[in-house]
Every structure is written in C-alpha cells, then in structure tokens.
N, C-alpha and C positions, 0 to 999 in steps of 0.2 A: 654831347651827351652820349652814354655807351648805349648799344642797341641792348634792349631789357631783355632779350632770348642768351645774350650770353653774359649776363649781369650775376654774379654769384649775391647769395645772402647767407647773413647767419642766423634765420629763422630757420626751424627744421618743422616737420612734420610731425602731427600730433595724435594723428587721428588715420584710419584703416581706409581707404578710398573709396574700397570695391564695397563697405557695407553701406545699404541702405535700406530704408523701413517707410512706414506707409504712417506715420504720425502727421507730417504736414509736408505743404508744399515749400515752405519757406525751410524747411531741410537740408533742401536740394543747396547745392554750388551752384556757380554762376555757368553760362551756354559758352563754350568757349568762341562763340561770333562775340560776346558781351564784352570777354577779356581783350579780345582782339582789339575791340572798337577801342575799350580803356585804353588801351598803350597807343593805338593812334593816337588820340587825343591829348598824350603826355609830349612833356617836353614846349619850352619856350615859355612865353609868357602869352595869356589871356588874358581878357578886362574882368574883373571880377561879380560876383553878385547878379550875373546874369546877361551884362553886356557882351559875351564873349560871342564869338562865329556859328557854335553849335547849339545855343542855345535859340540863336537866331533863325537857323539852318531847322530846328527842331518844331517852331512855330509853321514853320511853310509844312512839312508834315504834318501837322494838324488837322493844319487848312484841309487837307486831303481826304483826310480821314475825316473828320468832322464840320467840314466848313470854313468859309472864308468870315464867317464873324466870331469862329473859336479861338481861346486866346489859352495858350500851357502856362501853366505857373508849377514849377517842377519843384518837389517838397522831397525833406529825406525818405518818410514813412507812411501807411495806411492812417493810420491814427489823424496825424497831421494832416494828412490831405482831407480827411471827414472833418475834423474840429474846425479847419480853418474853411471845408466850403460852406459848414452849416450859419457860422458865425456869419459870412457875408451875402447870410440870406437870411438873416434874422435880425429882429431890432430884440434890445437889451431886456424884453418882456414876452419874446418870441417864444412858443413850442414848436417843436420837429413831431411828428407823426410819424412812428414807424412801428415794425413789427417786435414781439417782444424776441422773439430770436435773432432780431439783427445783432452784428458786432457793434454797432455804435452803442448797443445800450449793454449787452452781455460780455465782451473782450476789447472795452480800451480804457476798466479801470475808472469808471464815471468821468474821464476827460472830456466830452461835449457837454456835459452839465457842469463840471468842477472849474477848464477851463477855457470852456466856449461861453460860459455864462446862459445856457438855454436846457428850458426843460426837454425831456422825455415822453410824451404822450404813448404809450406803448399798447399794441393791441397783439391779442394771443391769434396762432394762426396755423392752422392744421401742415402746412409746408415750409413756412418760412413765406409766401406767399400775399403781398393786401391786395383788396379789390376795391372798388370803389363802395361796396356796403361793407364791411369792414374798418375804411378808414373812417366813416360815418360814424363809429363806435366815438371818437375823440375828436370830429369834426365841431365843434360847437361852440360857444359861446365866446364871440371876439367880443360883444359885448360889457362881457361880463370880466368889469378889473378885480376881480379875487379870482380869477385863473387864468395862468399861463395863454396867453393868445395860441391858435396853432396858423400858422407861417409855413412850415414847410413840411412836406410827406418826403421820406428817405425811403427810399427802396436798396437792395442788394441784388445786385445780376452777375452771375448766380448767386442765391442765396444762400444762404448759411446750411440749410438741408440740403446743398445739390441740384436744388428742381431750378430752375429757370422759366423766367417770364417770356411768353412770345411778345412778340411787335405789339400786336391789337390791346395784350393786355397792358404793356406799358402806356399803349393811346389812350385807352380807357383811364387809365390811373391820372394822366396829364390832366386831358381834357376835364375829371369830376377837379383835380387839384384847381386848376385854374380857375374852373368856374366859382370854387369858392375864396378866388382870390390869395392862392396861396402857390407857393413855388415847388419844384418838384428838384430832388437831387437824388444821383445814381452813385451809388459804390459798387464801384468797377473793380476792386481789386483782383476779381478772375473773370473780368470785362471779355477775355480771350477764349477763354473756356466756354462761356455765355455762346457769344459769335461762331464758334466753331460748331456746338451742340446744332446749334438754329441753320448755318450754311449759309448766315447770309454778314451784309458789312455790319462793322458796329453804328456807323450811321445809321442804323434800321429800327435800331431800340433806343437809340440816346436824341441826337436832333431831330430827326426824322421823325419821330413823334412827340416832340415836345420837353423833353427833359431840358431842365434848365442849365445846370453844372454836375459835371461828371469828376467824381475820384477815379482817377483812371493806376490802376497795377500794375506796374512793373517785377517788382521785388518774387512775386507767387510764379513767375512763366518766365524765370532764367534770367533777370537783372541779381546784382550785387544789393544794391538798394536803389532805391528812389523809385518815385510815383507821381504824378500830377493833379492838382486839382485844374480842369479844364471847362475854361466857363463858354459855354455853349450860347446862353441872351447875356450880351453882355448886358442889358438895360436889368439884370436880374439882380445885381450883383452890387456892392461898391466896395472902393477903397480896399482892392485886393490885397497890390503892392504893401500896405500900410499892414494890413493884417498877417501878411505871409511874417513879416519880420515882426511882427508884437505877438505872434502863434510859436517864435522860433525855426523856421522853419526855412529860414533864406540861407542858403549854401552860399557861403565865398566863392567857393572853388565849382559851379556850378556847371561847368561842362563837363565832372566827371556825371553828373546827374543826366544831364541831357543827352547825354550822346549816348548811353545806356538805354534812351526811347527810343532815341535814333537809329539803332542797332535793330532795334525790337520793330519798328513803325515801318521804316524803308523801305526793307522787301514783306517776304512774309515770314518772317521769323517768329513773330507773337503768334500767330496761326498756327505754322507746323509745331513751335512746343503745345500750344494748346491741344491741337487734334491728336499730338503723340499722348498725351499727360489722360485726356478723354476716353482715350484709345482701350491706355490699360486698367482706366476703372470702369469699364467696356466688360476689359477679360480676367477682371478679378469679378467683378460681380456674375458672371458666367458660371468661373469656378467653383462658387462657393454657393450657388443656388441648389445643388444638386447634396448639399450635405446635410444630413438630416440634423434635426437641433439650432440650423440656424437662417434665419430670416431676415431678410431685405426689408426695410423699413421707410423707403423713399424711394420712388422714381430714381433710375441713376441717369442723369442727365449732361453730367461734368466732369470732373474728377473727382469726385467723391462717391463714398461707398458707405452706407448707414447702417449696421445690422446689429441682431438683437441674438444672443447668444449665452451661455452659462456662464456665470462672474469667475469661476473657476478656471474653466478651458482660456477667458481672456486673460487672467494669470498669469496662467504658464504660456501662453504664444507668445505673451510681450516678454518675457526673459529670450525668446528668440528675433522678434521685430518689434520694433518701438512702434506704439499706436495709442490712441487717447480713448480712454472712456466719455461718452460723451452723456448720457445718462446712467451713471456708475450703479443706483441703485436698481433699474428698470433692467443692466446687463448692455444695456446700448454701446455703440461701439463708432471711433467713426477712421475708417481707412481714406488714406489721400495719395493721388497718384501725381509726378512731377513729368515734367517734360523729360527725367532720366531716368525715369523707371523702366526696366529693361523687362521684357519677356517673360525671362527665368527667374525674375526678381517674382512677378507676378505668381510665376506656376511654382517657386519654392515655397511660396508665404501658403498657396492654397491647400498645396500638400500638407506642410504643417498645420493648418489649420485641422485637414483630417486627421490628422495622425493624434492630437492633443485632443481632438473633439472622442477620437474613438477607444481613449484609457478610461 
C-alpha cells in the first residue's frame, strides 16, 4: 500500500483554512497527533466490530485513567454515547434527573426520550449546576405507577453554562443519588476541559467519587469523531454490547474510533488541547471585560465565554466570526474556544467586538 504522504486525490479543497470563529468547538479540524495516529492505524486487515489490537490496546488506557473495573465501548457521537449509557441504566419505566439546561434534554432532538425509551425529569438551575436539594425537586415518587420512576441523575462536566463541578460537589450528588437508590451518569463530552480547569485527573470527579458511567468526548478536544460510553460499576450497567448495536452505534471499522482515544489518552494530549482551548476563553473573557455595553454572564471556567450584549452589535460581529446566540431575545451570546484557537484569533475577535460595539 502507497505511503498516504505521497498518495495524491481528486478531492480539492473547499473551504479557507486560516478562518476560524468562536461558534463551537466541534468547528475545529482534527490535532494533527489525531491524523497521524489515523494513518498509522491504516492499512492491512483488522477484526472488525471491536476485536481489533487498538481497541484492545484502548481498554488498558482506561484502566489508567479510570480503573481496572472500567470498560470503553467507543460509539460514533455525543448523542449516542448519552442515549446509549442512559438506557443501560434505566428499566423501560425509568426517569433521568437532570438539569433543564443539559444537552440531553435541550440539543439531541428529544433522542433519549424518542429513542432511549425514558423520561426527562428536568429541574431549572441558576448555572447549569444540580445539588442534592435541587434534584429533590423530581426525586420522588418510585411508588407511584402514574409517573415515570427516577433511576438516574445525569449531570454535565462542564456544563452547558461553562461552570464546572468540583470533586466534593460531584460526592455530594453520588452519595444523595445513591442513597435513593438510584444511578448517577456524567457527560464528559468536554470531560478535558472540566480536568484541566480543576488541575486535577479525571478519576477525581468521575470513579473517584462514585459516578457510575461516564460519556467520555472525543470529538470537542481534537478527535475527527468518536467518543466513549465508559462504564465505570460495571454491576451498574447491563447488556451494553447488545444495546451499543440496537442504539446504532457499533463501528465496523472500529480502530479508526479507538485509536483516536488512544492518541487523545496516552500521553497528554486531551490535557494540553484542553488547557490551550481554556487558555483563550481565559483571554477573550479578559478582553472583552473592559468594554462597556457588555457583560459576562457566568463564571468562565472552561472554554466557554457567556455574554450579554446589544442584539444589534451581535449582528454585525457575526458577518465577521460565526458565533451562536444563545439566549437571542435576552441578547445572550455564547463564544467557544478549541484547542486551535490562536492568540490573534482571540485579540482580532475582541477588537472587533470594540470596534462594532463603538458605531
């Protein structure tokens, strides 16, 4: 097989390289440690469906990071890995407890209710944030067969506002979940970001305190795609296997999946994009504190950047960087930094920002 550095294609180029914006981190191209690893990984034949060397190789990483009773089950996308760990912590009458700003309940399209088969139990929450009086709001009635049981409390690390949970607060959350007999699952999808904010391993918020199965991110911190559901009690859990491929969710070709963690897991590679991606919603939220008209709306904890600004000026800035309104009527805003957001990327956007704030 020809070596892929001097392999010509007749695909060409579509798109301007050097632009990039603060809309999302799934923006971003892949680390080129990520490509790398791809084309290692290319060439010959593997066992398919997950028997292959790297996906084997990918489990001893785990172990590492998370323990020797952790087991990966490597899925294409974020969606898929939440649908498919809620379902294997739920019975067919289950509710999930989570906040109403999670992504499971606000960006995957009703999928964990449409095709997890389980309710939503959703409680409102000043950060993105539950605490153990909080998930009390929907804690209740397993009793009672005219409502949804609740089964499991879903948290996000970071959450969906930026802020991230410390250690103690995810203890807290276990220990009240478990005590009422009920499971606890993390979406990790910026699991890295989380880690990095805190300084400490992601074993410190996820086993370490009790969390039972982690959606662990890839895709957000410089993978192509893929992401893991990774079950942390296995006695939490059943019939993964079984559900990975009734959720859709089982790659053929599953070592270009793993070795993508692998790339990310091994050394510190999910680290340094995290603390670089952290870095500059650091030094945009810096920037942009100092200009009058516009205000910081969250703790900046991660890579994201919250702010609240004239619907107008955010207008015109987005014909120059793509970015999302995140509460359109209130003028809310929500900036995202990637593991390649560069410096001047940072201090062009902030510029612009004065410059359209001060017409």
């Amino acid at each position: 097989m020809a070596d892929p550095a001097t392999v010509k294609t007749d695909a060409r180029r579509h798109h301007d390289p050097r632009v990039r914006g603060f809309a999302s981190d799934n923006y971003a191209g892949a680390h080129p440690e990520i490509l790398a690893a791809l084309a290692l990984a290319n060439g010959g034949h593997q066992v398919a469906y997950g028997g292959d060397d790297y996906t084997e190789h990918l489990q001893r990483l785990v172990h590492s990071h998370f323990g020797s009773s952790s087991e990966a089950f490597p899925v294409f996308n974020g969606t898929g890995a939440n649908v498919l760990a809620l379902q294997a912590l739920t019975d067919r009458w289950g509710a999930v407890i989570c906040a109403e700003s999670a992504h499971i309940n606000v960006d995957e399209g009703g999928a964990p209710e449409r095709m997890g088969g389980l309710k939503l139990l959703t409680v409102p929450t000043p950060d993105g944030k539950l605490t153990p009086e909080l998930i009390d709001r929907q804690a209740y009635g397993w009793d009672d067969e005219h409502r949804a049981m609740p089964q499991v409390v879903s948290i996000t690390q970071n959450t969906e506002l930026g802020t991230v949970y410390t250690p103690d607060e995810i203890r807290a959350i276990c220990d009240h979940a478990h005590g009422h007999g009920m499971k606890v699952h993390l979406d990790g999808a910026r699991i890295a970001n989380a880690a990095a904010s805190l300084d400490v391993p992601m074993r410190a918020f996820t086993n370490a305190v009790g969390v039972d199965v982690l959606s662990f991110g890839g895709t957000k911190n410089g993978a192509i795609f893929g992401e893991a559901v990774i079950v942390l009690d296995p006695d939490a859990v059943r019939a993964m296997k079984h559900l990975r491929k009734l959720s859709m969710q089982l790659a053929s070709k599953m070592r270009f999946v793993s070795v993508q963690l692998e790339a990310l897991l091994s050394r510190d590679l999910w680290l340094r994009n995290a603390r670089h991606a952290n870095a500059m919603a650091q030094r945009l939220a810096e920037g942009v504190r100092g200009v009058d008209g516009v205000e910081i709306l969250h703790p900046v904890q991660a890579n994201a950047v919250f702010a609240r600004l004239p619907h107008a000026v955010s207008e015109r800035l987005q014909k120059r960087f793509r970015f999302y309104f995140w509460d359109e009527p209130a003028g809310d805003v929500r900036w995202m930094c990637s593991f390649d957001t560069a410096e001047e990327d940072v201090d062009a956007f902030v510029q612009a920002l004065k410059e359209e704030m001060a017409k």
